[in-house]
C-alpha angles and dihedrals in degrees: 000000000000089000101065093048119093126235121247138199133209095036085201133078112193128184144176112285100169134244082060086299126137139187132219139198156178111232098175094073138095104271095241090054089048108109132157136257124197132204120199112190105219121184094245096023152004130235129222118194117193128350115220119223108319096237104118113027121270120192094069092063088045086051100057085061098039094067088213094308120137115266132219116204118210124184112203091210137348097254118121108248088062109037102047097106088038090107090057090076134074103216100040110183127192138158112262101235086067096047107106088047093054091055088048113022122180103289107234122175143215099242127056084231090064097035110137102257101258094046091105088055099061089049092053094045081055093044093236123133113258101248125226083232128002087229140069095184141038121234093225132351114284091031110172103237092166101056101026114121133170109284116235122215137213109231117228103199122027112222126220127182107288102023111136130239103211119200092162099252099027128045133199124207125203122244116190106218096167114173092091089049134355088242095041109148140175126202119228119200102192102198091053099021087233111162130179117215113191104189091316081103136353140158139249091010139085116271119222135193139184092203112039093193088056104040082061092049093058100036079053093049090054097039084057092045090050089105092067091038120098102164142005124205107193131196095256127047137331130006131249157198126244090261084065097050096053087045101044091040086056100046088049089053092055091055094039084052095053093052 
């Protein structure tokens, strides 16, 4: 099988995303495994939010974009589709409830034979088809396919509500949202209203959650900051406007309360 699949490089697509913001993304992945990585240039520096899968290497495509500045690295939450290039980076910064799952994410791998036994379930659960291989490309010749599995990462700095995120001229504040995840977390930045949503809230895609209580509590908690809020940009997908958000938080709280 990993013969017959091209290299490619980068491994990482970016775009405009607006505000200075950019997205990047891997596009050689299976579409359920497809989630989004933002860069924020700061004047002192620069802010990373989610990693992907780990698979092809991230930080040189960041560093095209840093222009040398420092980078701090936030995972919005501990599960493996956003933690796997973590490790890339020196100050690595998530919140602690997620600790332990950033050190030892879900190991996914890379062929549908050495999928973790409960992996066809998730696609089913997101009413996608369980792939052959998660990947229709390889990140370098001689890739090991076989043996690949998602990379943990040992946090530097442990987040709390509340904590900032400093870039100089722009700051970023936490905001647990646990209900995805214990350690789910957003990032508000006041003077834009920028948040950054992780899997708290997306759109054009099925929510989960592992607490159902809490997941309320926080869809309630962004339906309600919906008025500072002038875009969102999720973990997943596209991004949106602060009409979005109320509609698609309300709609999510009708289907948590009926689990």
């Amino acid at each position: 099988m990993s013969d017959a699949l091209p290299v490619a490089h980068p491994w990482f697509r970016a775009e405009d995303a607006g505000q200075g913001i950019s997205r990047l993304w891997e596009p050689h992945i299976d579409e359920l495994l497809e989630s989004n990585v933002w860069h924020v240039p700061g004047r002192d520096a620069d802010l990373v939010v989610d990693f992907a899968n780990g698979i092809g290497p991230l930080r040189p495509s960041v560093d095209v974009l840093t222009s040398g500045r420092a980078v701090i690295a936030v995972a919005t939450h501990g599960h493996f589709d956003h933690v796997g290039g973590l490790r890339e980076f020196d100050d690595r910064r998530v919140h602690r409830d997620d600790v332990e799952m950033t050190r030892s994410p879900y190991p996914m791998r890379l062929r549908r034979q050495d999928f973790p036994e409960d992996a066809e379930e998730m696609f089913e659960y997101y009413g996608y088809p369980v792939p052959e291989t998660i990947v229709r490309a390889l990140p370098s010749a001689g890739f090991d396919v076989e043996g690949w599995v998602t990379p943990g990462a040992e946090p530097t700095m442990l987040l709390d509500e509340g904590d900032v995120i400093d870039l100089g001229d722009r700051r970023f504040t936490v905001l647990h949202t646990p209900g995805h995840t214990d350690g789910s977390a957003c990032l508000l930045e006041e003077a834009t209203g920028t948040l950054f949503g992780g899997d708290a809230v997306y759109v054009d895609a099925k929510l989960s959650w592992d607490d159902a209580e809490a997941m309320t509590r926080s869809l309630e908690r962004l339906r309600d900051l919906a008025p500072e809020v002038h875009r969102v940009h999720a973990g997943h997908g596209r991004s949106f406007d602060a009409e979005e958000l109320v509609t698609t938080c309300e709609d999510w709280l009708r289907q948590v309360a009926q689990t």
